[in-house]
C-alpha positions in Angstrom: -2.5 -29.6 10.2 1.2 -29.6 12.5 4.1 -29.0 10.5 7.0 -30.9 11.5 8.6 -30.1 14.4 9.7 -26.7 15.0 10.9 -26.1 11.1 10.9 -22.5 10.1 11.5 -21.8 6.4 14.1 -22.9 4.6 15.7 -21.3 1.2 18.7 -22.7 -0.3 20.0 -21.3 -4.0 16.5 -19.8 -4.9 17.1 -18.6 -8.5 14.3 -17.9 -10.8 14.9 -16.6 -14.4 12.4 -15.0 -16.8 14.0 -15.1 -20.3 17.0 -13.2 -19.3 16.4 -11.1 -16.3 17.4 -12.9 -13.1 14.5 -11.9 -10.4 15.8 -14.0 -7.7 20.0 -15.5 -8.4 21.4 -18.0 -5.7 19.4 -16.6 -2.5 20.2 -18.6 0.4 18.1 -17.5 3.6 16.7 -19.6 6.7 13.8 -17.9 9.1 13.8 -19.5 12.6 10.1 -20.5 13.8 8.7 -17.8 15.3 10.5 -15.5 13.9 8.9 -11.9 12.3 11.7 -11.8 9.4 11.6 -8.6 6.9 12.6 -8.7 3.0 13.7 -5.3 2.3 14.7 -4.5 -1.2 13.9 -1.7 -4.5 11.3 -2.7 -6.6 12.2 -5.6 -8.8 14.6 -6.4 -6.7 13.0 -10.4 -6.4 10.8 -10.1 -3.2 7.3 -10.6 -4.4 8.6 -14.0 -6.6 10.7 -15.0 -3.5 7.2 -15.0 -1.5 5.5 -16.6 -4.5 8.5 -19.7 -4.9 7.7 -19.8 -1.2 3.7 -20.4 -1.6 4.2 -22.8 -4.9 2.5 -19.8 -6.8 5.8 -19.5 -9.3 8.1 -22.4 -10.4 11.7 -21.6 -9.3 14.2 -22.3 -12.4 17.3 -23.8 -8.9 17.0 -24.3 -5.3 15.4 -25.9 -3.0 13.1 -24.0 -0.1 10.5 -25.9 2.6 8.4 -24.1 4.7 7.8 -25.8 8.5 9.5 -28.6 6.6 7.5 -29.7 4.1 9.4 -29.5 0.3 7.2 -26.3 -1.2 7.6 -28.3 -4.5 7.0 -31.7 -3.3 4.7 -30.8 -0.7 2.6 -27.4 -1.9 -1.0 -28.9 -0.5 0.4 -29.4 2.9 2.4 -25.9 2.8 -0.5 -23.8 2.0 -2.5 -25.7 4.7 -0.1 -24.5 7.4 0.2 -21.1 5.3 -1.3 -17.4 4.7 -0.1 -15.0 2.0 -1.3 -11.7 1.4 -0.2 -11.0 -1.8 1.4 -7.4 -3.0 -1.9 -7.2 -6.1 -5.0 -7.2 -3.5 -7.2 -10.0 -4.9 -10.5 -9.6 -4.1 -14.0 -9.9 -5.1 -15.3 -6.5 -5.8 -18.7 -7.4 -6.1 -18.7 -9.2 -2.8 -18.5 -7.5 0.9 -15.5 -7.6 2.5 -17.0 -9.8 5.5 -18.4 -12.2 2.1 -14.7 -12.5 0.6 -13.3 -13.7 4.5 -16.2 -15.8 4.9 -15.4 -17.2 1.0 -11.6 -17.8 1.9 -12.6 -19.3 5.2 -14.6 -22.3 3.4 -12.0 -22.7 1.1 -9.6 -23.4 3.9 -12.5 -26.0 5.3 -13.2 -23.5 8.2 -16.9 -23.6 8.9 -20.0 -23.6 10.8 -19.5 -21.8 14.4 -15.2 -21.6 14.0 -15.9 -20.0 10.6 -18.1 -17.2 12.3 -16.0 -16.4 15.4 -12.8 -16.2 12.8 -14.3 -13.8 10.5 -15.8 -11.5 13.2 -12.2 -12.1 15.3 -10.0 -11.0 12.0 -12.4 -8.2 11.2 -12.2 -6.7 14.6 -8.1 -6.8 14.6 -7.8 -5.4 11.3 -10.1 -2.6 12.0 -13.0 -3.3 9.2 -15.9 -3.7 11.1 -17.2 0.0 10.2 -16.8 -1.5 6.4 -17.4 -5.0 6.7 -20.8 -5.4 5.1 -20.5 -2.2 2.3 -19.4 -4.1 -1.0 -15.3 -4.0 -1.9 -16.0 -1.9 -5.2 -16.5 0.7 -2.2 -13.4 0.7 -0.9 -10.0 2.8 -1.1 -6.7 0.3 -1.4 -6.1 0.3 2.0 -8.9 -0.7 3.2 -9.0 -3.6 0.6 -5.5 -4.2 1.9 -7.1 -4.6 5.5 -9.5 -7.4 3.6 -6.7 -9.3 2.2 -4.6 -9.4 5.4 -8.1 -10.6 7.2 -7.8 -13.2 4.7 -4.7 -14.8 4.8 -5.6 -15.0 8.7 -9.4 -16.4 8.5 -7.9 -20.2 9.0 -5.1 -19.1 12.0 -1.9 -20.0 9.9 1.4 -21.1 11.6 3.0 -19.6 8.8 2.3 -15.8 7.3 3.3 -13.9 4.5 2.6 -10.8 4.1 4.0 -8.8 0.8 3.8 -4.9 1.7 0.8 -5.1 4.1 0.1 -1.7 4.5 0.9 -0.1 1.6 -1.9 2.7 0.9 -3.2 2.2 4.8 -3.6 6.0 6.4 -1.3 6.4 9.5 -4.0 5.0 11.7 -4.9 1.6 10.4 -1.1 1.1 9.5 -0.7 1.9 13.3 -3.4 -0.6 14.2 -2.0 -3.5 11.8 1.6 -3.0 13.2 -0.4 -4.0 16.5 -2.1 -7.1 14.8 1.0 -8.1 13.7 2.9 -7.9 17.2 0.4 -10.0 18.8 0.5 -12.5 15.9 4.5 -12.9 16.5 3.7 -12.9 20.7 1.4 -16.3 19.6 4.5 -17.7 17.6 3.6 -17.1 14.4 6.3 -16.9 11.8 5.7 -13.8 9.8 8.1 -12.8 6.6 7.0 -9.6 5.8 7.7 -7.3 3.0 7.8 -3.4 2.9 8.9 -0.1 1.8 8.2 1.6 4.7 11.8 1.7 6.7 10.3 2.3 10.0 7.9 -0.3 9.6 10.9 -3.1 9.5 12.5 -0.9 12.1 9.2 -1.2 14.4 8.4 -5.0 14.0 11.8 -7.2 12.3 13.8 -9.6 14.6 16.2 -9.4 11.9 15.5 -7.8 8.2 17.6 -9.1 4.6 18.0 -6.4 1.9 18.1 -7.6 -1.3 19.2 -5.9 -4.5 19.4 -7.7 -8.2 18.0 -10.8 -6.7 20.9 -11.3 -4.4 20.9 -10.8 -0.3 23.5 -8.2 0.6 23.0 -7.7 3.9 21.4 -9.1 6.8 21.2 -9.1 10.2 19.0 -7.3 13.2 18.2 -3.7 12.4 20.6 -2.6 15.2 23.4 -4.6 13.7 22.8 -3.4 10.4 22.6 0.1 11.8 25.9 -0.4 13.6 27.7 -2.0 10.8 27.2 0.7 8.3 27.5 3.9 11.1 23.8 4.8 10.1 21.1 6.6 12.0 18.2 4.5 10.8 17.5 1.9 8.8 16.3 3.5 5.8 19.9 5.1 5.8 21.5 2.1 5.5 19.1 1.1 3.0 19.6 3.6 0.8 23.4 3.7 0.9 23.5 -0.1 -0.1 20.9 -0.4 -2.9 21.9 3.5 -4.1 23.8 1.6 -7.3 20.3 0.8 -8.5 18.7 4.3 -7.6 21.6 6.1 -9.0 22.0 4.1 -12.6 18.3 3.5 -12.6 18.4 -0.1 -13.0 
């Protein structure tokens, strides 16, 4: 399925509320197609439930937000069919092989026959599982069931990508290898919002990163510009001198 036009995603006054701790308040944020946009932020800062407003997964409590401009709550079915999210809590089927859970996600996305082969062996190969693919998940360390997931949200070639800290756990090679995977998905025109801790990570890949703090954005911009902006070295120095209230006060 096409989305409409060239429509990248679209967030206007997210706010979402859980009794009386604000998770997301008032975030206003457009991603141009194409564009490999990072959501930097401390933890529970509101990136995960941002990503999950974004895929219908969580009902927002204001705002409106499309994705390749279709409503997300007016239009979920033909979001997530132009959509692929690989969520921060690797879900997986343990007592499955990792080459059984792509091939399961696959169907579920209607890919099958011939396609659904050549996608699974195609996703496998980028993501660097195909020494694992056919030992069962229960076998494997987090970042290799990381590896799975991402594989996952790729198996029916989404126009659209989320990815919510891809390679956390990930030794320095398959992290390396991933950061690759991800390039060439952006050189295809892929629009990728990714989220991480790693600094360097959003350094490496990010067109333009937005740090958020308390469920507000306070800065955004290209990592050069933010670097420039706040007379930092990197951008994990400019990420820790604007979210240090939170470190600091432990909030």
């Amino acid at each position: 399925m096409l989305s409409r036009g060239e429509a990248g995603i679209d967030i206007q006054g997210l706010a979402k509320a859980y009794a009386d701790v604000k998770a997301v308040d008032g975030l206003t944020l457009s991603i141009d197609r194409g564009e490999l946009f990072g959501l930097l932020g401390p933890n529970g800062s509101g990136k995960t439930t941002t990503i999950n407003c974004l895929n219908g997964l969580v009902k927002p409590t204001a705002g409106r937000m499309s994705v390749g401009g279709y409503d997300v709550e007016k239009e979920t079915a033909q979001v997530r069919a132009i959509s692929g999210l690989s969520p921060q809590e690797t879900a997986v089927y343990p007592f499955l092989t990792g080459r059984e859970n792509i091939e399961l996600f696959g169907e579920l996305y209607s890919v099958s026959g011939g396609t659904l082969k050549s996608r699974v062996d195609y996703v496998i190969g980028k993501v660097g599982l195909a020494e694992d693919a056919r030992r069962r998940v229960s076998t494997y360390s987090g970042g290799t069931k990381r590896r799975v997931s991402i594989a996952m949200a790729l198996i029916q070639d989404p126009e659209f990508l989320f990815l919510d800290e891809p390679t956390v756990a990930m030794d320095p090679q398959s992290r390396r290898a991933v950061w690759d995977f991800i390039r060439e998905l952006k050189s295809r025109g892929k629009t990728i919002l990714l989220t991480t801790h790693y600094m360097e990570e959003a350094e490496e890949l990010c067109d333009r990163v937005g740090i958020i703090d308390h469920g507000k954005l306070i800065a955004l911009g290209t990592p050069s510009e933010l670097k420039a902006k706040y007379q930092a070295k990197s951008l994990e120095d400019v990420f820790i001198g604007i979210t240090g209230r939170t470190i600091r006060e432990g909030a």
